[in-house]
Every structure is written in structure tokens, then in C-alpha cells.
LOTORZA-738870 format. One line per field, with one value per atom (N, C-alpha, C): residue in three letters; y, z, x. Coordinates in nm, 2 decimals, padded with zeros to 4 digits. Example, Ala and Ser with C-alpha at 12.3 -4.5 7.8 and 13.67 -1.06 7.14 Angstrom:
res	(ala,ala,ala,ser,ser,ser)
Y	(-00.57,-00.45,-00.33,-00.22,-00.11,00.00)
Z	(00.78,00.78,00.78,00.71,00.71,00.79)
X	(01.32,01.23,01.32,01.28,01.37,01.29)
//
This chain:
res	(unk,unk,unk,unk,unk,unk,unk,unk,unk,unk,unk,unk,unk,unk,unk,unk,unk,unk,unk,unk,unk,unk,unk,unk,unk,unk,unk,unk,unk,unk,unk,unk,unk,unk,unk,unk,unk,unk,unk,unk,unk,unk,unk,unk,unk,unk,unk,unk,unk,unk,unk,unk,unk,unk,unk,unk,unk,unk,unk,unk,unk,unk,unk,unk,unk,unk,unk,unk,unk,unk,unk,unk,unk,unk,unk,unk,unk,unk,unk,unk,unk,unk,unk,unk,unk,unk,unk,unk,unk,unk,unk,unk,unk,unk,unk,unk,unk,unk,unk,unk,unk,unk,unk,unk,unk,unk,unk,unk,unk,unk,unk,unk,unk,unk,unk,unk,unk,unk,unk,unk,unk,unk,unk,unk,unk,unk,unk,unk,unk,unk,unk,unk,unk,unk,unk,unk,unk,unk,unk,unk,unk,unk,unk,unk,unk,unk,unk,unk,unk,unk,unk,unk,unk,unk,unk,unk,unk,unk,unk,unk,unk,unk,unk,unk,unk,unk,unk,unk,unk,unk,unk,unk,unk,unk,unk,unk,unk,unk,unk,unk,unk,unk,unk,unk,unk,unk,unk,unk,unk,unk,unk,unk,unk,unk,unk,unk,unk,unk,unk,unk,unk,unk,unk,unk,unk,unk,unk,unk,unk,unk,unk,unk,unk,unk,unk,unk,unk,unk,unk,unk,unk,unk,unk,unk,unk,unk,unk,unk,unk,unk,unk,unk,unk,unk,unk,unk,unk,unk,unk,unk,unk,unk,unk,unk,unk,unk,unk,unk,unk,unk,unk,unk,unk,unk,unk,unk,unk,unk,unk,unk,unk,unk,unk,unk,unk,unk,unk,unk,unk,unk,unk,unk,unk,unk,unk,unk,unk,unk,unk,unk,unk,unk,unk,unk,unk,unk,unk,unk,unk,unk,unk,unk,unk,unk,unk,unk,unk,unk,unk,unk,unk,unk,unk,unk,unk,unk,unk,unk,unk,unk,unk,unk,unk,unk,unk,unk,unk,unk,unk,unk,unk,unk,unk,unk,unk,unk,unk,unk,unk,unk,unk,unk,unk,unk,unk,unk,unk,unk,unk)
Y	(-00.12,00.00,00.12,00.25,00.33,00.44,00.50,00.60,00.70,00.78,00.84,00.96,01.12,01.24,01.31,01.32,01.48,01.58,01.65,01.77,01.92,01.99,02.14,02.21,02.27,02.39,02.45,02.55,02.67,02.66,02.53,02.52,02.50,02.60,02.61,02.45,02.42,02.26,02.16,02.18,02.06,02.07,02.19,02.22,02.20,02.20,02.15,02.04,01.94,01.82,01.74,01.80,01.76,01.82,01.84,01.87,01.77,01.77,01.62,01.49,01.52,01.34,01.33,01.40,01.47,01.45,01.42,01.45,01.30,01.23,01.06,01.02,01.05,00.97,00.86,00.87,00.77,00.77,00.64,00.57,00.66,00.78,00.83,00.87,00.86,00.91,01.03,01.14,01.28,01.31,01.34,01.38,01.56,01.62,01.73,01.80,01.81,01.85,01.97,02.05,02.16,02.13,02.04,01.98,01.84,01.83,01.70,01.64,01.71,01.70,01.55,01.51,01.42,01.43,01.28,01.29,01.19,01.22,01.15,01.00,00.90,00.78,00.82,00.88,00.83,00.92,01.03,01.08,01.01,00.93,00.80,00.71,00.64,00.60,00.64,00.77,00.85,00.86,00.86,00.90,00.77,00.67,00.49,00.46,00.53,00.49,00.52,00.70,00.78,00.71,00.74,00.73,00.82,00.96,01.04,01.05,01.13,01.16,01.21,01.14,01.19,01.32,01.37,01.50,01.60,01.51,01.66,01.66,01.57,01.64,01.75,01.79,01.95,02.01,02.15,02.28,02.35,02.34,02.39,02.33,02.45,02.46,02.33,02.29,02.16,02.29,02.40,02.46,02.49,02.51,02.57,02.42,02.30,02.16,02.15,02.16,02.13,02.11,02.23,02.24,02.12,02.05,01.95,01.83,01.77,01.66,01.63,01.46,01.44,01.41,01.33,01.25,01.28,01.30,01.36,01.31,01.17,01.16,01.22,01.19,01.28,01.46,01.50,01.66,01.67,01.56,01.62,01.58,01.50,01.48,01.58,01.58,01.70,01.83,01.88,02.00,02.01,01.89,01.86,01.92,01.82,01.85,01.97,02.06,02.19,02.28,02.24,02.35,02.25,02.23,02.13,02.21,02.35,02.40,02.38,02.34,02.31,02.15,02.08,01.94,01.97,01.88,01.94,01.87,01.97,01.88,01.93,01.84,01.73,01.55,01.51,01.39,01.30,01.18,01.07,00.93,00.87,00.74,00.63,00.56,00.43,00.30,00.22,00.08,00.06,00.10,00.11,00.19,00.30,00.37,00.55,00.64,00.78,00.84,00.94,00.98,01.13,01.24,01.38,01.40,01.48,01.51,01.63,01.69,01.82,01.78,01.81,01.91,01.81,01.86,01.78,01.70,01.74,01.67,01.51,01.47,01.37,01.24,01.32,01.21,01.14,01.19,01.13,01.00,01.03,00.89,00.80,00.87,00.71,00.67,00.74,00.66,00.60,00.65,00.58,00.47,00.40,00.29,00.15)
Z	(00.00,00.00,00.00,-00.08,-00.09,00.02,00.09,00.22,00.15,00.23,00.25,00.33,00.23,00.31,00.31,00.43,00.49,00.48,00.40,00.31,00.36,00.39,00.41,00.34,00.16,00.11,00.17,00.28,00.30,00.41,00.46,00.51,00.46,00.49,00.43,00.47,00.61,00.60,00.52,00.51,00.42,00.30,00.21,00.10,00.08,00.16,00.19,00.18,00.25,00.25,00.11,00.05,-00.10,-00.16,-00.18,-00.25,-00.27,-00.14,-00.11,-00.15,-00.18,-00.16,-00.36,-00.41,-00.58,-00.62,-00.51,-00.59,-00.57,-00.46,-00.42,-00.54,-00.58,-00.70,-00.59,-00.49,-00.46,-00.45,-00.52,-00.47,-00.37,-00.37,-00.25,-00.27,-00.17,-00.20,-00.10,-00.17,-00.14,-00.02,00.08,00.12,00.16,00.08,00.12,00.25,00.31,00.46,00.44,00.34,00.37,00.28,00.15,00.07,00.19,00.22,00.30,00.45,00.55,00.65,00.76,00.82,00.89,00.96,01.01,01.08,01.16,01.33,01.41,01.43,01.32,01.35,01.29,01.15,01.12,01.26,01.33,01.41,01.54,01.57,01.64,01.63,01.49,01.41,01.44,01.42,01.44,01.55,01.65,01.78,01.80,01.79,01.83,01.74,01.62,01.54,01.51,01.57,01.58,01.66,01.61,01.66,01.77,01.73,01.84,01.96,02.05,02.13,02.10,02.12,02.08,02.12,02.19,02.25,02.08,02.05,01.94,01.81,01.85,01.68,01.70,01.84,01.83,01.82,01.79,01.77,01.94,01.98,02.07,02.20,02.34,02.44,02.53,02.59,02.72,02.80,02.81,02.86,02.80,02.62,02.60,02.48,02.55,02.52,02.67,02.75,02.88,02.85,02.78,02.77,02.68,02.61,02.53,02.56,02.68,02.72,02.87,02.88,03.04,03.03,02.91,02.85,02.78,02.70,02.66,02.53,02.47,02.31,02.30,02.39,02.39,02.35,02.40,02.40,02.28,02.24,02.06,01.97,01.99,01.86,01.84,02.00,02.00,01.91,02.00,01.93,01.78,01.73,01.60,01.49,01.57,01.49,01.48,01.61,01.60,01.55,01.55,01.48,01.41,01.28,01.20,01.18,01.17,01.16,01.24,01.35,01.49,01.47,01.36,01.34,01.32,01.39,01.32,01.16,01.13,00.97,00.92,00.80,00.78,00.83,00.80,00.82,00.75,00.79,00.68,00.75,00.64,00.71,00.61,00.67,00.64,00.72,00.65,00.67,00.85,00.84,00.96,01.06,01.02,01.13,01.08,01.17,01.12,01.22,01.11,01.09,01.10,01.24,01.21,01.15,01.02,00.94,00.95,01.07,01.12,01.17,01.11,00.98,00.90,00.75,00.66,00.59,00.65,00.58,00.60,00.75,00.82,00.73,00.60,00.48,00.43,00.43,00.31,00.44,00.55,00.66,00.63,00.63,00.65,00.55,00.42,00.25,00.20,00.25,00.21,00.29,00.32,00.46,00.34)
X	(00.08,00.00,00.09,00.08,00.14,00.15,00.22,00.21,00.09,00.04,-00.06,-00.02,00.04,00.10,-00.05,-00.09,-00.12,-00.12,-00.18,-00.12,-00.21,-00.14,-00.24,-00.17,-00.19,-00.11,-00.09,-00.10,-00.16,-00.02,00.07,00.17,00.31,00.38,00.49,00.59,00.56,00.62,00.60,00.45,00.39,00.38,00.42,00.46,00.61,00.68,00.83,00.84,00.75,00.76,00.70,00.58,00.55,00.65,00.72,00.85,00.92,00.97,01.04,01.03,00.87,00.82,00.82,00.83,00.83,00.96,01.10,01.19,01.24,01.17,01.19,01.15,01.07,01.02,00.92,00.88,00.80,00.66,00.57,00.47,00.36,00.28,00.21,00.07,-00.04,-00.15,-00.14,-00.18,-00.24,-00.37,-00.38,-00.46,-00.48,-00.55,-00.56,-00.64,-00.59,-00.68,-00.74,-00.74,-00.83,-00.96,-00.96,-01.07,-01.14,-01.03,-01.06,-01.04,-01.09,-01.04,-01.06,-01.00,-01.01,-01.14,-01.22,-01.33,-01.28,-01.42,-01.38,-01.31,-01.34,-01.29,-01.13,-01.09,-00.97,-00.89,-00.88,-00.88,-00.80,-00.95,-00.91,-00.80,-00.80,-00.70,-00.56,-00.54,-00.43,-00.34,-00.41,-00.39,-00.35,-00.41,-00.40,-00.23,-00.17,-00.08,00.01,00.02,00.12,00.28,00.35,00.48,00.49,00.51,00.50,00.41,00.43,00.33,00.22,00.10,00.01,-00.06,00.04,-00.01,00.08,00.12,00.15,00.11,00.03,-00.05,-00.17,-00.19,-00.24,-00.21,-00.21,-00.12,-00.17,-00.27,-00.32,-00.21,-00.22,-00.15,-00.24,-00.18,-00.25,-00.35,-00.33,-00.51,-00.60,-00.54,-00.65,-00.70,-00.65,-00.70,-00.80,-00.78,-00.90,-01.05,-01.08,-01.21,-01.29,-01.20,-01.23,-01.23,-01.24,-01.28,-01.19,-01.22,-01.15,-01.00,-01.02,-00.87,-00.81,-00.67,-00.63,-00.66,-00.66,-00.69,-00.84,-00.90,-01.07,-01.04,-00.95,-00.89,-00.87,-00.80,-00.72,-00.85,-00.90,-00.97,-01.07,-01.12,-01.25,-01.18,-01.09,-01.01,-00.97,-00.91,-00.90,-01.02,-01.11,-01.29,-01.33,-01.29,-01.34,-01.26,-01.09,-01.05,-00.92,-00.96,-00.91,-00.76,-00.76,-00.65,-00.55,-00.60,-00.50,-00.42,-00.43,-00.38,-00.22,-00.12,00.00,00.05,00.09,00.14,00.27,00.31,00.21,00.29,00.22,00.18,00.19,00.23,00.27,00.22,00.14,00.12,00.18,00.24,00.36,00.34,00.33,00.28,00.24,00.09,00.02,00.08,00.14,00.20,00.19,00.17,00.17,00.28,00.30,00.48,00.41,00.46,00.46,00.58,00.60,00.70,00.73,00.81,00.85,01.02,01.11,01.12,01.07,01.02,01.00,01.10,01.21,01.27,01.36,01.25,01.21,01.16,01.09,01.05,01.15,01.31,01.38,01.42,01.45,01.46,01.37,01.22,01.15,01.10,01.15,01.11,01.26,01.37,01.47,01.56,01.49,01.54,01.56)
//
């Protein structure tokens, strides 16, 4: 199955990182987050698959995540839903696993292994 990048134009990382992924010459499906934004299950998903800490794929501060539930994956996703712009990117999902690609240029490690 081919990775699956996370894409928000409108971010200079994740325009950095589609660059990148253009000059690999590799295999990828597109997801545009501002045509297409994530809903609560893949969300779920996310949180359950990330590498990182799941506390960082919000852009939002741990207070002004409170108001969004009791738990913290309950915090992000709520938050995510409500302000889709707050997701960090972008994002790369690689054989059942999601990759925050900060710096972007984080992609050429885990497409060239």
C-alpha cells in the first residue's frame, strides 16, 4: 500500500515536504486537509498509530485543550474537529503507522530505509 501524506497547502512545512516526496520519485497518496479533512474515526486512528506523542499532533497549548474533554486523546480529537486547523502537519502514514514530518525533511529517513 502506498504512504498516505497529509497535506495542508496553505503550510509552508507541508509544501516542503510535498516537494520532497516529488523528488523521491515515490509511490504516495495525497490527502488534502483543507478539501478533505479528517473525521472523528480516522482521528481516532491517528492517535491509536502515531509514533509520536500523541499530545503533538495539536497545535493547541494543554489549557486551551481542557475544555475539550476528560482525556487527553478525547482533548485532541474534540479539538482537531473543532478547529481542523489546529492538526500538526504534515503527516505521513507508512505501513500502519503515522509519521509527524517536522522538519519535513524527516521524509527522506523514512522513505529511504
Amino acid at each position: 500500500m502506498d504512504p498516505i501524506y497529509y497535506h495542508n497547502p496553505n503550510c509552508s512545512k507541508s509544501r516542503k515536504g510535498l516537494e520532497i516526496l516529488h523528488t523521491l520519485n515515490t509511490p504516495f497518496k495525497l490527502r488534502n486537509l483543507n478539501t478533505s479533512p479528517l473525521n472523528k474515526d480516522e482521528l481516532k486512528n491517528l492517535c491509536d498509530i502515531i509514533t509520536d506523542k500523541k499530545r503533538l499532533l495539536c497545535r493547541l497549548t494543554d489549557t486551551e485543550l481542557t475544555p475539550y474533554g476528560k482525556d487527553e486523546k478525547q482533548q485532541i480529537i474534540n479539538a482537531i474537529l473543532d478547529q481542523p486547523k489546529q492538526l500538526q502537519r504534515p503527516i505521513l502514514l507508512l505501513n500502519k503507522k503515522a509519521y509527524i514530518c517536522r522538519p519535513p525533511e524527516k521524509l527522506n529517513d523514512l522513505l529511504c530505509q
